[in-house]
N, C-alpha and C positions, 0 to 999 in steps of 0.2 A: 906392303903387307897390311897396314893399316887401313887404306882403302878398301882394301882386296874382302876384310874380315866387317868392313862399314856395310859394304855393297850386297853381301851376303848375309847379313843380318837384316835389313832393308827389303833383299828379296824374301825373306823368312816370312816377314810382318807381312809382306804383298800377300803372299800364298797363302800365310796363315787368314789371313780376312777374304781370302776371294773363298777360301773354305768353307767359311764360316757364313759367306754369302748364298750359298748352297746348299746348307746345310741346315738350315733351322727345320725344328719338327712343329708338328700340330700342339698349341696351348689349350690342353681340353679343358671342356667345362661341360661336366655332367647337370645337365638339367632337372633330367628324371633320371631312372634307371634304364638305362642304354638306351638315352637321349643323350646326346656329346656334338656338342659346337668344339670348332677352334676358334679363339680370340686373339682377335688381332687388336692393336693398339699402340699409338704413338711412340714407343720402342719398340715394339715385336709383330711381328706377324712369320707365320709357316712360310715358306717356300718350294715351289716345287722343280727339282733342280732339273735343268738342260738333258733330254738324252743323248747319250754318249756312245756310239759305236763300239760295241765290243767285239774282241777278237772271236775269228771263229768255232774255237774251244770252250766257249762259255755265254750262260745266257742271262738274261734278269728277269728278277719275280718280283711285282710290286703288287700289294693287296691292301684292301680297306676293307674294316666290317663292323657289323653289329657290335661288336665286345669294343669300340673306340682304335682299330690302329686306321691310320690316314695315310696310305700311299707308302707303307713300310716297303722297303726295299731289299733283295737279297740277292748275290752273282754265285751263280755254283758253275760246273766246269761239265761238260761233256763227259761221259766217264765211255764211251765203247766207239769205234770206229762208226764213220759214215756207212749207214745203210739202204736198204729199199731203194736201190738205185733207179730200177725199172720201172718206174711209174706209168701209168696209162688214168688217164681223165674219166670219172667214171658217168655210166648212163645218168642221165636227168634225174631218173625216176626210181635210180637206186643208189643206195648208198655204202660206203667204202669201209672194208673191215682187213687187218690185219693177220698173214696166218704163218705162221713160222716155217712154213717150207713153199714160201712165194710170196714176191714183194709186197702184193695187192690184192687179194680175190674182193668179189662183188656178192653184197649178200642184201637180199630182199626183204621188203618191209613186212612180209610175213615173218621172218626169222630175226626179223629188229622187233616184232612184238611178244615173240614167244621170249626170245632173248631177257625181254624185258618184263615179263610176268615171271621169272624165273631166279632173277639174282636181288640180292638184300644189297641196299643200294649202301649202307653201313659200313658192309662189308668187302663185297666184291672192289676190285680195282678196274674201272672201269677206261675206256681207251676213247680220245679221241684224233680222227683222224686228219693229216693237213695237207692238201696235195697242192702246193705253188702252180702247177701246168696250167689246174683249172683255173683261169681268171673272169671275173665278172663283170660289176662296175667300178669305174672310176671315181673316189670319192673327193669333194670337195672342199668337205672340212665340216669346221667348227664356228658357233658364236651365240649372239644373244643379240638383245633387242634395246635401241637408243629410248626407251621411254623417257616422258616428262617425268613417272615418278622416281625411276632410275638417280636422273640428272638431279629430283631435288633433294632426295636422301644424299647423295656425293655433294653437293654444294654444300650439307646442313654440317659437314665435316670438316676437319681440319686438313689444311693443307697434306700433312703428315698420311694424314688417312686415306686422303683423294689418292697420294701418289699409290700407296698400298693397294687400293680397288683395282684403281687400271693397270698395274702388274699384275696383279693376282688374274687377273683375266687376259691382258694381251700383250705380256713381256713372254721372254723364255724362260721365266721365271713363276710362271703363271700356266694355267690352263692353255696358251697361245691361240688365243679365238684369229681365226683368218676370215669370219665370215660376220656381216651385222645388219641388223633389220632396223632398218627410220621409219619410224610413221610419218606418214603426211598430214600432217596436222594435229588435231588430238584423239583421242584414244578412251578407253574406259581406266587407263594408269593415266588419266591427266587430272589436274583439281578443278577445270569446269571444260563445258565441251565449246570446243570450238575448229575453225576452218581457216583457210586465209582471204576470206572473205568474208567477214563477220559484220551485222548492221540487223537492228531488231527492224527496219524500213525496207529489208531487203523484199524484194516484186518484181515477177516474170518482168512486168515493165519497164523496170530500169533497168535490168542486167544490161550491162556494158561489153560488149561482143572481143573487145579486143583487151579486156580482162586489167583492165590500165588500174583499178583496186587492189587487184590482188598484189599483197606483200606478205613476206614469212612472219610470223604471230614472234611474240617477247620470249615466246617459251625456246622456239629454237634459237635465240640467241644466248638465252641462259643457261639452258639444260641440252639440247643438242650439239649445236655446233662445238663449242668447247671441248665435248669431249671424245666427238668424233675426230677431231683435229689431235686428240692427243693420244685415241687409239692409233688412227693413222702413224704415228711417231712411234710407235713403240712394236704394232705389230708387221709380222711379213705377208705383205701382200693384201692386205683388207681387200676384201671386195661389199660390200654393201648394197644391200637390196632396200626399196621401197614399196610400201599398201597404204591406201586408203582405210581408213575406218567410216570418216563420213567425209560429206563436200558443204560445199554455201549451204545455208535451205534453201534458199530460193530456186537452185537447182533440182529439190526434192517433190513431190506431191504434195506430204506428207506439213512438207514448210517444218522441219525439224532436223535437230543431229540424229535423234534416236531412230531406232529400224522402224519398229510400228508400219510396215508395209510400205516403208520410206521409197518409191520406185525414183529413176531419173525422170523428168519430165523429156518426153521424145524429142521434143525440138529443141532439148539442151544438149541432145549424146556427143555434138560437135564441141562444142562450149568444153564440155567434160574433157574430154579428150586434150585440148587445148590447157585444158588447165593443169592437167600430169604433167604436158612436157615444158608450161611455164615455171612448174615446181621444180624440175630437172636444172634447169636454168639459171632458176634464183641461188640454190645450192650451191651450184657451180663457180657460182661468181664469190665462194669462200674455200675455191678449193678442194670442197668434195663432190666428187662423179659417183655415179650409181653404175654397179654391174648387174644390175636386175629392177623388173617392176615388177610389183602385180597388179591385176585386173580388180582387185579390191578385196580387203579380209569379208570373210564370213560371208561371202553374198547371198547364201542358199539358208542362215539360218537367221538372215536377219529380218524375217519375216514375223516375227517375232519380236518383243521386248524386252531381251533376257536381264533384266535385272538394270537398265539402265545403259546399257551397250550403244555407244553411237557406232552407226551401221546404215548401209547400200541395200536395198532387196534386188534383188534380179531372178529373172524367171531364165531356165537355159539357152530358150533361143534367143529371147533381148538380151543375155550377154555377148552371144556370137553374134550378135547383128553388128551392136554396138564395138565391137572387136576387128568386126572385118570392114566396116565400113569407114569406121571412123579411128580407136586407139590406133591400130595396126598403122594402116595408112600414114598418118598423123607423128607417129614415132619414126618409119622408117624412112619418111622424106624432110625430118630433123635432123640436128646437128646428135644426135642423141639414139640416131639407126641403129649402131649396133649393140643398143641394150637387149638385156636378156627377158624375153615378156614372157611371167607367169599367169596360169592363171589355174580358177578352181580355190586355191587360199580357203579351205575349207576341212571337212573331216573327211578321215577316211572312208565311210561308207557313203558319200556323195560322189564319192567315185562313179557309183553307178551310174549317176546322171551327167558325168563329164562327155561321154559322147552323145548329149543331146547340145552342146555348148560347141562340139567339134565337129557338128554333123558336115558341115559347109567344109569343102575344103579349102577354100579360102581362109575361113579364119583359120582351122589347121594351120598354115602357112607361116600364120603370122606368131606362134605359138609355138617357143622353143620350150616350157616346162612345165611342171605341174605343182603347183604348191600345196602340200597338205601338213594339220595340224593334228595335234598331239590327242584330244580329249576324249573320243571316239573309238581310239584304238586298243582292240585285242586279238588274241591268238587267231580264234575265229574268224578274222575278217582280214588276214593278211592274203588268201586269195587274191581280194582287188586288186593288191599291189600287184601279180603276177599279172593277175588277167589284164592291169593295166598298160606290164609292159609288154605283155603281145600284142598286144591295140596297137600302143603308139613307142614302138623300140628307140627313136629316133629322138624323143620327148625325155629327158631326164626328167624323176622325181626328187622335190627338194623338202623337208621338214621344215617349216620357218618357226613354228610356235608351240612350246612345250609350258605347262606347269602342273605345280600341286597346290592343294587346298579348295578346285573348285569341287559343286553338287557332283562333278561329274568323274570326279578323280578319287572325292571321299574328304572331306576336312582331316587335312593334317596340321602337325604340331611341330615345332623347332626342334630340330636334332632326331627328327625321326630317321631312323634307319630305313622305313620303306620307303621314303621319298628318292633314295637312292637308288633303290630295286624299282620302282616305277620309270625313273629315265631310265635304269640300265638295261630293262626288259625292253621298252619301246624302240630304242638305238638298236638293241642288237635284233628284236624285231623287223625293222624298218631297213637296216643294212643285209640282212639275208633275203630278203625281198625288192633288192634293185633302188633303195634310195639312194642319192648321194651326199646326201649333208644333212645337218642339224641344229638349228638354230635353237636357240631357250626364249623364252619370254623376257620378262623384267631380271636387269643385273644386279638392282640393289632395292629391296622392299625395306622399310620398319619394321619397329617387331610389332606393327598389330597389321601388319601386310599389305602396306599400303605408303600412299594414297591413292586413296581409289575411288570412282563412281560407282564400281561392281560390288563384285564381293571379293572378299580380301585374298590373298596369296601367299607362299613363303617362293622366297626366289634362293639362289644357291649362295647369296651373301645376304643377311639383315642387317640392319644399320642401326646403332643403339646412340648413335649422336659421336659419344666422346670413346667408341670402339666402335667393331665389327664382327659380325661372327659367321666364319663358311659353316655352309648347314652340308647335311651329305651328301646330297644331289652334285654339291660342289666338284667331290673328290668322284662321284661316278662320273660326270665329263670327264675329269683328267683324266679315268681311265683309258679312255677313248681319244680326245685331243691331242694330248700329251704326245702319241704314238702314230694316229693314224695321220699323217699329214697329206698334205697337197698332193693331188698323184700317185697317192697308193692306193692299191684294186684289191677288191675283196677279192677271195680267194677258196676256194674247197674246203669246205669242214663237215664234220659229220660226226654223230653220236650212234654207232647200232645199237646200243642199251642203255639211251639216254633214256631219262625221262623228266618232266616239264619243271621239274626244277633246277635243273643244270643245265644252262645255255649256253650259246659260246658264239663267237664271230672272229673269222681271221679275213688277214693282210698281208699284200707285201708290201712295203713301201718302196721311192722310186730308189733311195739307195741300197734297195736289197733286202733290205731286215721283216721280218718274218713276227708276225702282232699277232696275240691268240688272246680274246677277252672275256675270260668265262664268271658268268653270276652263277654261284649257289645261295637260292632262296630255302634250303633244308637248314633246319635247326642243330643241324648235329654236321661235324667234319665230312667231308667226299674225298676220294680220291681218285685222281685221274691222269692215266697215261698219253702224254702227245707223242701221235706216229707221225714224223714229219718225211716225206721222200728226200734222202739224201743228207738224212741227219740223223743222228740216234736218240734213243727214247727220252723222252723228260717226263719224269716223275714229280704230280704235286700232289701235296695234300692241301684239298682248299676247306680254310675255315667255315664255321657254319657260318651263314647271311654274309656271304664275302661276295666282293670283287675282287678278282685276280686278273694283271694283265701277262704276260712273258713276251718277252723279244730276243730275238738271237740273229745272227747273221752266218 
């Protein structure tokens, strides 16, 4: 008996702490007024707990918002029988409204606009619609980017702290980043520029053809490798992409890291080439493989000198030359064939000029995706993404680079709440328009958003040395992370009396469950009905400037 009352007490304490490991809330710290960090620090930090399959009676609401709540959570229950049995996939070009004497009718964006000059958005309970049949793309997740300034904000902490960053980002405990971006070499988040061939002596004339100099730079042993080896340990399935920001000079024109019209020297495009899949290699020999390359960031804007950007220029058809002659080739008769080669690594509206880089169908070939970036993007120009995927159906599009604080995003401030409505617009932008993933920028800036050669940034953790603080941006990934995993397809949604401040993007995931991610950027509460086929209504009211995600199965 004594045992029996030990053993049980024993499992009490287990439970009660694995509870409690799941359980911590956000430490706010109001900056300004509805400006709210969470703080973390050498006893505490938030956690964001494991999702957990619910029975088919019930479903979960978790919301963040303007007013400070972080990922608050709530299970309510089905209240009326399974309905809207008879689904049918509706046309492209129209969208799906609910009518009380049949499952589904189809109503026209004429009657979505009168609809929506007509009701007080205040007021009205508005519906949106979720049809599972229709399936889309196949998403591939989440993550962010191995900078040097990353790695040297985590190094500038305590062990205590490190371990906190890299959960908070790629435990089940954390955001669950399954995806990450290495630079090859340095970057404009590095504290001087440089290549893996570095020499102020470097000349066309000595370059060494078989590349016997090049070796990986002190930063990747300090600040990268380290901590990709310990994402790798904690998250499921990393896969990892690499970009160039710049190469040797002596490979350049220009004889510089910075763009300044920096082109390849032609009779180096081999050299080049050679030198991605000796990076591949050196890597390798620590353990970590790359599931993706690109063709290089920014190559269409680094025509320019944006502030100090080390940067590649290339003109469309010298990148496809150099693609089909030389990377392609070169990777695929490697030990390293079946990486995934991006290319473009640019903004959205160079889309346009991505089929003067594809014109060749040979480089086509050798071009499984499309890499584009966050800075560029609005309502207006989500076309491309369409028009892109009837181009090339065949080509996934992947997001690799997202921030806030640049000229081009607007200077923002710590604990802004818009910084959160900026990624969550862009995500769900980008996801209703055939991307498949989402990488972030920098994992850990300072608070003056940096180090940096550019101009400064806030990333979704700041680093204040002897704490940390998740900024909003933080908890709009979770929204998104947290839920959409490996292998879940976007899915049918639709608003007929939406309007541009109520977004939303669904899912199924591969175990069934059913992700609905709606931002209200209105000042004042919304409410909104989900018609799901084969489930009954859910009724929410979303707070004003919330994210709300729901899942149900």
């Amino acid at each position: 008996m004594y045992m029996s009352v030990k053993v049980l007490l024993l499992f009490y304490v287990l439970i009660r702490e694995a509870s409690f490991a799941v359980s911590q809330n956000c430490l706010a710290k109001e900056l300004e007024p509805d400006m709210v960090v969470c703080v973390c620090n050498e006893t505490y930090c938030d956690v964001l707990e494991p999702v957990k399959q619910l029975p088919p009676t019930q479903y979960a609401v978790y919301t963040s918002n303007i007013a400070g709540e972080r990922f608050s959570k709530t299970i309510a229950s089905f209240t009326r029988p399974m309905i809207y049995t008879n689904c049918t996939v509706p046309d492209s070009d129209k969208i799906c409204e609910h009518n009380v004497h049949a499952d589904y009718i189809l109503c026209s964006q004429k009657q979505k606009k009168n609809l929506h000059e007509s009701i007080d958005a205040k007021k009205v309970e508005k519906k949106i619609y979720i049809n599972p049949k229709a399936r889309f793309q196949e998403i591939f997740g989440f993550g962010g980017a191995f900078t040097d300034s990353t790695g040297i904000n985590i190094k500038n902490m305590s062990p205590e702290l490190q371990e906190y960053i890299m959960r908070s980002y790629f435990s089940d405990e954390g955001l669950e980043y399954n995806l990450g971006r290495v630079p090859m070499g340095g970057t404009d988040f590095s504290n001087h520029y440089y290549s893996y061939i570095d020499s102020d002596e470097e000349d066309l004339n000595c370059i060494d053809p078989q590349l016997r100099q090049m070796q990986l730079a002190p930063e990747d042993f300090e600040y990268k490798i380290p901590l990709i080896q310990e994402a790798i340990k904690l998250a499921k399935d990393l896969k990892l992409i690499t970009s160039t920001w710049t190469i040797p000079k002596a490979f350049k024109e220009n004889n510089l890291y910075r763009g300044s019209m920096g082109f390849v020297i032609d009779d180096l495009y081999q050299l080049l080439a050679d030198y991605y899949v000796k990076f591949l290699d050196l890597y390798l020999k620590y353990g970590i493989s790359f599931w993706g390359i690109s063709t290089g960031n920014k190559p269409f804007l680094a025509m320019a000198e944006f502030a100090g950007i080390p940067a590649i220029f290339w003109f469309p058809d010298d990148l496809g030359l150099w693609i089909r002659e030389n990377l392609g080739p070169t990777i695929r008769k490697s030990a390293f064939k079946n990486i995934k080669i991006l290319t473009l690594d640019d903004q959205r509206p160079l889309l346009e000029i991505l089929p003067k880089v594809l014109a060749n169908p040979k480089t086509l070939d050798y071009i499984d995706g499309i890499a584009l970036q966050f800075y560029f993007d609005f309502a207006n120009n989500t076309y491309l993404l369409e028009k892109t995927h009837k181009q090339y159906p065949n080509k996934f599009m992947l997001s690799v680079e997202a921030a806030v604080g640049t000229k081009y995003t607007g200077a923002a401030k710590m604990g802004d709440w818009t910084n959160a409505e900026l990624y969550a617009t862009d995500i769900i932008q980008d996801f209703n328009h055939w991307v498949t993933g989402w990488i972030d920028w920098n994992m850990v800036l300072d608070t003056k958003g940096g180090p940096t050669l550019s101009d400064p940034l806030i990333s979704p953790v700041t680093s204040n040395i002897t704490e940390f603080y998740k900024e909003p941006q933080y908890y709009a990934l979770a929204h998104f992370s947290k839920f959409i995993t490996r292998g879940s397809f976007r899915i049918y949604s639709s608003q007929c009396d939406a309007d541009n401040l109520v977004q939303q993007s669904a899912f199924q995931r591969p175990d069934g469950g059913i992700v609905v991610v709606i931002l209200n950027r209105n000042d004042f509460p919304v409410k909104r009905t989900l018609i799901n086929c084969g489930k009954s209504d859910i009724k929410l009211s979303l707070s004003a400037r919330s994210i709300t995600t729901v899942i149900y199965w």
